[in-house]
PASEBA-1860 file (N, C-alpha, C; in nm, 3 decimals):
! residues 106
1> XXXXXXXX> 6.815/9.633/6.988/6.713/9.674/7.083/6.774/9.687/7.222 ~ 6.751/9.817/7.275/6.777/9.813/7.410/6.707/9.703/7.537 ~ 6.759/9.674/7.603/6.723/9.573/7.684/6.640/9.656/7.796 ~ 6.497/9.658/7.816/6.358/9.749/7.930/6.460/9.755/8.043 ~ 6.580/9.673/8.096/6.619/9.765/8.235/6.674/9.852/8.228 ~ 6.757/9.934/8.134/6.834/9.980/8.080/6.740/10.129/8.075 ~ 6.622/10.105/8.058/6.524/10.268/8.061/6.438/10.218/8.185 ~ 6.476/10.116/8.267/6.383/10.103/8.393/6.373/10.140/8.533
9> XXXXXXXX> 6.468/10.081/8.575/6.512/10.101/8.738/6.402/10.120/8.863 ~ 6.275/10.032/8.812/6.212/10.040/8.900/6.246/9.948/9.044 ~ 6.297/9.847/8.987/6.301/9.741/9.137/6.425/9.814/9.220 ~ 6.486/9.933/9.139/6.599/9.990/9.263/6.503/10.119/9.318 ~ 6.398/10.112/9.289/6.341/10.229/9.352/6.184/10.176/9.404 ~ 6.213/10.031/9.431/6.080/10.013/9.482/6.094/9.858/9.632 ~ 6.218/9.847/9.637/6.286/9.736/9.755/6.376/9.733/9.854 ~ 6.340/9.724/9.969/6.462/9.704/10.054/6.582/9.583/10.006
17> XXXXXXXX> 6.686/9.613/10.019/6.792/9.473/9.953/6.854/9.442/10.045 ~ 6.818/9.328/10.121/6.940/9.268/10.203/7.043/9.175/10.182 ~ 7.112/9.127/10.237/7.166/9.018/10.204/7.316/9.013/10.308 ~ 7.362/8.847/10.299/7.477/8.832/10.354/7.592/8.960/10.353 ~ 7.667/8.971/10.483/7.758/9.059/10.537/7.925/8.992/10.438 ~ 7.922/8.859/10.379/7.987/8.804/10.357/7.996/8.853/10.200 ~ 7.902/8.948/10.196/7.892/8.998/10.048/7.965/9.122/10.022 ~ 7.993/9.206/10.103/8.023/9.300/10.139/8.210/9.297/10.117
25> XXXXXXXX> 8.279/9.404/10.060/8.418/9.456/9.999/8.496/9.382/10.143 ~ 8.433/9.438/10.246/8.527/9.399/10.392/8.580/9.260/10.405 ~ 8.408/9.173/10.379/8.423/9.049/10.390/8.479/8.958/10.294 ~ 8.495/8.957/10.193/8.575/8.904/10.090/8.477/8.920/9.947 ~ 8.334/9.020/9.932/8.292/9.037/9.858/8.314/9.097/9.792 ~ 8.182/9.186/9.711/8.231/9.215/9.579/8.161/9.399/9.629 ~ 8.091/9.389/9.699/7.955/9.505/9.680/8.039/9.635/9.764 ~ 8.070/9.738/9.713/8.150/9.818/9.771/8.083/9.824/9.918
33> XXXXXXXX> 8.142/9.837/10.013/8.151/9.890/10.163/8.087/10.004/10.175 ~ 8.127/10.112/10.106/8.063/10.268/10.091/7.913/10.265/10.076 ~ 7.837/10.215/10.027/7.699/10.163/9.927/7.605/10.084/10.065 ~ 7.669/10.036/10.142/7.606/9.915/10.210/7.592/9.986/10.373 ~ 7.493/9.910/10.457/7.459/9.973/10.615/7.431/9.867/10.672 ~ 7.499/9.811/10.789/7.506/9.752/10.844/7.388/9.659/10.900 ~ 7.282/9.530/10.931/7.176/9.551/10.986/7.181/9.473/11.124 ~ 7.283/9.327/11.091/7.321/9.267/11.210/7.440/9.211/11.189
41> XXXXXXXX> 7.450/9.124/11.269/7.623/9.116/11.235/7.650/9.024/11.115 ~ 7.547/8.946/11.096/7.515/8.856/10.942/7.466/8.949/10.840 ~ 7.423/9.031/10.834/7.333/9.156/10.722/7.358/9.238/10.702 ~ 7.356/9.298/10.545/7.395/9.445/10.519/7.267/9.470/10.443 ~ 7.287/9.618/10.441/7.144/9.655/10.292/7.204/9.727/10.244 ~ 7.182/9.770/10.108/7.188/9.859/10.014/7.168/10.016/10.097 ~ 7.247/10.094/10.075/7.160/10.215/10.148/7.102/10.326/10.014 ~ 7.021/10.311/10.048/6.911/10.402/10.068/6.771/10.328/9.967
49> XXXXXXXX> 6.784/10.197/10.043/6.672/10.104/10.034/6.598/10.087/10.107 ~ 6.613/10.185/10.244/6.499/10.142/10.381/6.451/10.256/10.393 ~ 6.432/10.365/10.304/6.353/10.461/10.328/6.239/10.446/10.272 ~ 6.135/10.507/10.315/5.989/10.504/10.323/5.993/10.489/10.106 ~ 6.046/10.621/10.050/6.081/10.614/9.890/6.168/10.551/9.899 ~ 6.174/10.416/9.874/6.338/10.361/9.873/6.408/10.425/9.672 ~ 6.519/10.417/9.713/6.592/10.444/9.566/6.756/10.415/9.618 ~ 6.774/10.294/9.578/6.949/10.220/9.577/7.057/10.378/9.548
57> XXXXXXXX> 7.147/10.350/9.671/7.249/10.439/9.619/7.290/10.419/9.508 ~ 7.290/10.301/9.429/7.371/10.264/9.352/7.319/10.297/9.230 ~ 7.159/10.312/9.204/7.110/10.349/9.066/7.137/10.485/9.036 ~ 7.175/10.474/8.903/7.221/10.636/8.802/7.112/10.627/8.728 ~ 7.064/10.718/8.724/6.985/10.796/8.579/6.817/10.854/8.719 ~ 6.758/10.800/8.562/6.591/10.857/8.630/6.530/10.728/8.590 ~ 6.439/10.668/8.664/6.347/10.545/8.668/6.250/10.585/8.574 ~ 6.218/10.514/8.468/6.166/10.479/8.394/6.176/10.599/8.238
65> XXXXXXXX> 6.330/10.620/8.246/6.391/10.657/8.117/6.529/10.620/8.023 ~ 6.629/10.644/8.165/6.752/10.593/8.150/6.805/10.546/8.267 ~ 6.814/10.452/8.339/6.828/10.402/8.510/6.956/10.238/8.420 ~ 7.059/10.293/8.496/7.132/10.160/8.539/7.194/10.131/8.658 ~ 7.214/10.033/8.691/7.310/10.000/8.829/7.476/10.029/8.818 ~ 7.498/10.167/8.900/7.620/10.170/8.921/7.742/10.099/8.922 ~ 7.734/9.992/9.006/7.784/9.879/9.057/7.742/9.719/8.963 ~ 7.724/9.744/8.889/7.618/9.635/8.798/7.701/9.505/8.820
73> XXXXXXXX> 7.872/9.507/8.793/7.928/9.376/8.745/7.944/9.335/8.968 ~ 7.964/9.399/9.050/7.930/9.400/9.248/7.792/9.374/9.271 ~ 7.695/9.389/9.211/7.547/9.380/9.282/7.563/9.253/9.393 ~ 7.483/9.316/9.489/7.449/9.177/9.596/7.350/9.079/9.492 ~ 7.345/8.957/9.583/7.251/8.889/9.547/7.091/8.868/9.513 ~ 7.046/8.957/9.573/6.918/8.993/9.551/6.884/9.048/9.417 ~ 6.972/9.156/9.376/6.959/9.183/9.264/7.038/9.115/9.124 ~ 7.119/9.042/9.167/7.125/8.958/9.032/7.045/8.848/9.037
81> XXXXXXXX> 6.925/8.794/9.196/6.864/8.709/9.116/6.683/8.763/9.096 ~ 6.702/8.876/9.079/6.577/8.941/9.040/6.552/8.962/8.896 ~ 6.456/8.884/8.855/6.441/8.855/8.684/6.346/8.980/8.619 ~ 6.374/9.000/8.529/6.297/9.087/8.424/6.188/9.023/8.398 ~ 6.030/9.067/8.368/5.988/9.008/8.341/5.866/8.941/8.454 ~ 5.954/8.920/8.520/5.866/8.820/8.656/5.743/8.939/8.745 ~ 5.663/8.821/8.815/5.553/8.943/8.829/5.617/9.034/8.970 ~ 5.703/8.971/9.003/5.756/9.142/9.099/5.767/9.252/9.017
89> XXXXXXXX> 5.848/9.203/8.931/5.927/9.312/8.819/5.784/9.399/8.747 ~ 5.689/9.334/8.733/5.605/9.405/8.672/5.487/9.498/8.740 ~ 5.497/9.420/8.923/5.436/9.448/9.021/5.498/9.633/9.001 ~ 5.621/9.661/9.056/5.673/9.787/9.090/5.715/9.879/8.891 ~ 5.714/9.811/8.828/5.657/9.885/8.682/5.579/9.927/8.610 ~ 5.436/9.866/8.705/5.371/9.905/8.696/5.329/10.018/8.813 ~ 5.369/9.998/8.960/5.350/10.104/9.086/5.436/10.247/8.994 ~ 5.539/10.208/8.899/5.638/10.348/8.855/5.568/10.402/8.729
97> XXXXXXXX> 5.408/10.374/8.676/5.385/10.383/8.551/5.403/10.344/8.403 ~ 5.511/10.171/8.449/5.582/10.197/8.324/5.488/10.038/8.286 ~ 5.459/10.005/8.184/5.402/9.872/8.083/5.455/9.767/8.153 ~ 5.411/9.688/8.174/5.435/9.566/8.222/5.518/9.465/8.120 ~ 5.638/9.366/8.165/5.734/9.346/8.043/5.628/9.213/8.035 ~ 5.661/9.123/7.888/5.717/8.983/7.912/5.810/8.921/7.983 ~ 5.715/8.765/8.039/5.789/8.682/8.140/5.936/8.596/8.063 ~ 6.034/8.611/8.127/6.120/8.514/8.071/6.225/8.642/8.005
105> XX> 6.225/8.668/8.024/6.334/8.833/7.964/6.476/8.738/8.008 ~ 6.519/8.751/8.113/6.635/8.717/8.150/6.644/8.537/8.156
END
């Protein structure tokens, strides 16, 4: 069985992602440099997570058919601790049309 994020990609097309600058390729992280926008001198975001439609540079495919994270094994923190399942996850899967999962997926 395919695993619902795998045909999902709603939470990359429905969140701003911030997180530590310390996360970032420059700083000794993992999350490519190219991908990321500056916000203060502690903060980066994902770009193209602060637009009004947000949608992560980093997601490939189409949301709610075939959507994975580019960068999957680099993700910032936000998104590896964003669970399947949980009612955010089902909050913006359901805003994208798609069934609401079971809690506890991940």
């Amino acid at each position: 069985m395919t695993h619902p994020c795998l045909t999902c990609g709603a939470c990359c097309a429905s969140f701003r992602v911030d997180f530590s600058i310390h996360e970032s390729q420059e700083q000794g992280g993992h999350v490519p440099s190219g991908l990321i926008e500056e916000v203060t001198a502690t903060t980066c975001r994902m770009r193209g997570t602060d637009w009004a439609r947000p949608r992560c540079a980093a997601l490939v495919g189409k949301v709610g058919e075939k959507a994975s994270c580019g960068i999957y094994e680099w993700r910032p923190s936000p998104c590896r601790e964003f669970a399947a399942g949980s009612d955010a996850c089902n909050r913006v899967r359901l805003r994208h049309g798609l069934p609401a999962l079971e809690t506890g997926l991940l």
